[in-house]
C-alpha positions as CSV (number, residue, x, y, z in Angstrom):
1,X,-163.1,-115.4,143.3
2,X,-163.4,-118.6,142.2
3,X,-167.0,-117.5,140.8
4,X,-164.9,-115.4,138.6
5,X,-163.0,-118.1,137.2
6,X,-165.5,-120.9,136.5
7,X,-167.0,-118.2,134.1
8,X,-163.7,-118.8,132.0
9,X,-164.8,-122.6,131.7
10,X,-167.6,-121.4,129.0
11,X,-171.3,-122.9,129.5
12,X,-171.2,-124.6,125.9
13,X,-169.9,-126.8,122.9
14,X,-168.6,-124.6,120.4
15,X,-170.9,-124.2,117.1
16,X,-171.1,-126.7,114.4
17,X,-168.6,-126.4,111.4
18,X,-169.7,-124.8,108.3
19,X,-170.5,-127.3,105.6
20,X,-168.4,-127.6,102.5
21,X,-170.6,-125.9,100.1
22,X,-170.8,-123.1,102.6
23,X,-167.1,-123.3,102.9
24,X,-167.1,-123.1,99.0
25,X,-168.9,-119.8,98.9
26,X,-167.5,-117.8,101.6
27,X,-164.0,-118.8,100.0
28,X,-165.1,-117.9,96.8
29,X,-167.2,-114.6,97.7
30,X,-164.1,-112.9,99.9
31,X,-161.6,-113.9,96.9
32,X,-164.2,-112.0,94.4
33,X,-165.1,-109.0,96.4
34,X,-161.1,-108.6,97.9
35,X,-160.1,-109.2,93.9
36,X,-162.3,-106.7,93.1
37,X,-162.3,-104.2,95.4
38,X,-158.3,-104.4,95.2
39,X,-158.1,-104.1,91.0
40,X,-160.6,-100.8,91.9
41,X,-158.3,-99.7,94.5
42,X,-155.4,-100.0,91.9
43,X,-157.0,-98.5,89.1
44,X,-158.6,-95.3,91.5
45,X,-155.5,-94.6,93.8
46,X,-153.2,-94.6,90.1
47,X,-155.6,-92.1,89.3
48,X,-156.2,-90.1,92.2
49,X,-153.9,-91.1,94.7
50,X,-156.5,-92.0,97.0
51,X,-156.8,-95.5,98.2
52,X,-160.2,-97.7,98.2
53,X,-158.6,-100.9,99.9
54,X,-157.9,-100.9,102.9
55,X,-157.0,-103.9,105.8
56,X,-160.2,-103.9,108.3
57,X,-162.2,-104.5,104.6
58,X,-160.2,-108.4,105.2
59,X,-161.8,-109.0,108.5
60,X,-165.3,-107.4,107.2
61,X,-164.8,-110.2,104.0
62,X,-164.5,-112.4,106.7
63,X,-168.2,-111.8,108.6
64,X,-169.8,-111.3,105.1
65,X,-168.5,-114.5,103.7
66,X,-167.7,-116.5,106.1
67,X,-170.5,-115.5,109.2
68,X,-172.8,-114.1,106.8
69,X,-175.6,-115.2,109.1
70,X,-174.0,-113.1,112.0
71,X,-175.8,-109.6,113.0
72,X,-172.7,-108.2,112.5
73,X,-172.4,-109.0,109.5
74,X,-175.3,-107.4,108.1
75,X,-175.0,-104.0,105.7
76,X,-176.4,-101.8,108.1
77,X,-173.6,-103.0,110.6
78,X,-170.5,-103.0,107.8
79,X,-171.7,-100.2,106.1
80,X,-172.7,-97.7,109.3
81,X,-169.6,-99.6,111.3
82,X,-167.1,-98.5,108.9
83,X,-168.6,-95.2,108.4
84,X,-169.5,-93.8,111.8
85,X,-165.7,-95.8,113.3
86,X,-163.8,-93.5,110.4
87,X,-165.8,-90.3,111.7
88,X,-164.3,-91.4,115.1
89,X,-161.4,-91.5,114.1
90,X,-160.6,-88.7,111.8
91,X,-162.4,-86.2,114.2
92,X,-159.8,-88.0,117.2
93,X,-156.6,-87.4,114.9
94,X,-158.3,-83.8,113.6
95,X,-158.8,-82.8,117.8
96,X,-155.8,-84.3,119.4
97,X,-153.0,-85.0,116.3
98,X,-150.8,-88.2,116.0
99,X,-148.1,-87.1,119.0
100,X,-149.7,-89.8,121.3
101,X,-150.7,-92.9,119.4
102,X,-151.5,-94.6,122.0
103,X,-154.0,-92.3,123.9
104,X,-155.8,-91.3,120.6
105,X,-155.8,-95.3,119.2
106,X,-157.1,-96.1,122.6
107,X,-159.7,-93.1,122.6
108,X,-160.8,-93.4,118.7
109,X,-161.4,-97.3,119.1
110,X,-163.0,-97.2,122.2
111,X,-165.3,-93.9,121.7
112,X,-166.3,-96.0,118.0
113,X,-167.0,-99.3,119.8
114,X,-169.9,-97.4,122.0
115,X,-170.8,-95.1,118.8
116,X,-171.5,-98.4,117.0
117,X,-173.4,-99.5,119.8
118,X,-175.6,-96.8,120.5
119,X,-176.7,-97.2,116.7
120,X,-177.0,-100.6,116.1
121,X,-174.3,-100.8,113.6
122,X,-171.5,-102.9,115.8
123,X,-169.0,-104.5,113.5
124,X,-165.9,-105.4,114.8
125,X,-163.7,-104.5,112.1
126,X,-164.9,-100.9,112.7
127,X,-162.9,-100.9,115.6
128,X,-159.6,-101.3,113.0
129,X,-161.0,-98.8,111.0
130,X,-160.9,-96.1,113.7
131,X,-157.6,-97.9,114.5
132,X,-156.6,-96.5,110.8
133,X,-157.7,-93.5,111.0
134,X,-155.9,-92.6,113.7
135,X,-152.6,-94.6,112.5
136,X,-152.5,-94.6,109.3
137,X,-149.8,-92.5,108.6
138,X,-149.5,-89.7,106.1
139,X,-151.2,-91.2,103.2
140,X,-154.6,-91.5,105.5
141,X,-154.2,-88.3,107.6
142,X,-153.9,-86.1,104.2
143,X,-157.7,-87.2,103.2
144,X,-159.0,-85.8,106.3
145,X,-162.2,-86.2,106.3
146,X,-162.9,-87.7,103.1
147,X,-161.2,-90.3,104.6
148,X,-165.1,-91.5,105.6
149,X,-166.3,-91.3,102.0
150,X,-162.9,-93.0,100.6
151,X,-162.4,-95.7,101.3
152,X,-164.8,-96.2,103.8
153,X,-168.3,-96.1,102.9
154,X,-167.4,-96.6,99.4
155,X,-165.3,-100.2,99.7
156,X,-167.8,-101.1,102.7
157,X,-170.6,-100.1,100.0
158,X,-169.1,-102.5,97.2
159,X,-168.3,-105.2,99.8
160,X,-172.5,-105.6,100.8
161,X,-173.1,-105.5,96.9
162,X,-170.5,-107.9,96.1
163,X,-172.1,-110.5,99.3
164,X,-175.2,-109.5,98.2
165,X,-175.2,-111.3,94.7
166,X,-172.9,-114.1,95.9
167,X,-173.9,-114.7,99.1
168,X,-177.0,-115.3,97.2
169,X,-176.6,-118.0,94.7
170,X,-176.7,-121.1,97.2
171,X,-180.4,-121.8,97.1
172,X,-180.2,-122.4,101.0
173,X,-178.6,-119.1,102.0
174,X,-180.1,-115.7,102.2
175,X,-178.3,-112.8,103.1
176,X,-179.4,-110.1,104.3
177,X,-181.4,-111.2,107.0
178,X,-182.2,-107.8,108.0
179,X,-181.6,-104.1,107.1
């Protein structure tokens, strides 16, 4: 037992802080690509009535800005993560319905986290996505399956290209570091 509990201690300092020009950029780079993606989320869902913004896109702003170096932060892992969690999720509402939010929450987060695994795509804000999906309410269930196409692939799609030219411009950071 007490085994157990020294593993609580940690084995390690945390990391260093990010430096200020760092700190500069990822501040800057979420506030363009949130700006952005939410003036196109105004613009499409007056249009169309279908939304491009929506909240686990914050905590994906917040790998690609801010722990752009992380492997989950990488397009393959925002873009598949997002994607293949809202194909969890719809398919979990479309089987089982929304009379039991907390089986199908518990069963569409859980069944994305391995699906994201399995691929190499883990991104933890896929895990809200599927979260979403699943609880969303009417405005989300009534896309159904498009629900993966918009907003999904397409904000997580603008989000990479938005880090990708920003993330950029320091002459000391590179993103991505892989595919």
């Amino acid at each position: 037992m007490k085994a157990y509990f020294d593993k609580l201690k940690g084995t390690s300092l945390p990391p260093p802080k990010a430096g200020w020009q760092e700190i500069i950029w990822a501040t800057v780079g979420s506030g363009v690509a949130m700006s952005l993606i939410g003036l196109l989320h105004a613009r499409y869902i007056a249009a169309t009535g279908w939304p491009l913004l929506i909240a686990p896109f914050g905590a994906s702003a917040v790998l690609v800005f801010g722990a752009f170096r992380s492997p989950l932060a990488q397009p393959r892992n925002v873009i598949g993560g997002h994607v293949i969690s809202a194909l969890v999720g719809v398919t979990v509402y479309q089987l089982i319905g929304g009379g039991n939010e907390a089986i199908t929450i518990g069963l569409a987060v859980s069944l994305a986290i391995g699906l994201m695994h399995m691929t190499g795509t883990l991104h933890p804000p896929g895990g809200a996505t599927a979260f979403v999906a699943v609880a969303g309410g009417k405005s989300i269930y009534s896309l159904g399956y498009w629900y993966i196409l918009n907003p999904c692939l397409a904000g997580s799609i603008l989000m990479v290209l938005i880090a990708l030219c920003v993330n950029n411009i320091p002459p000391r950071q590179r993103y991505p570091l892989f595919w």
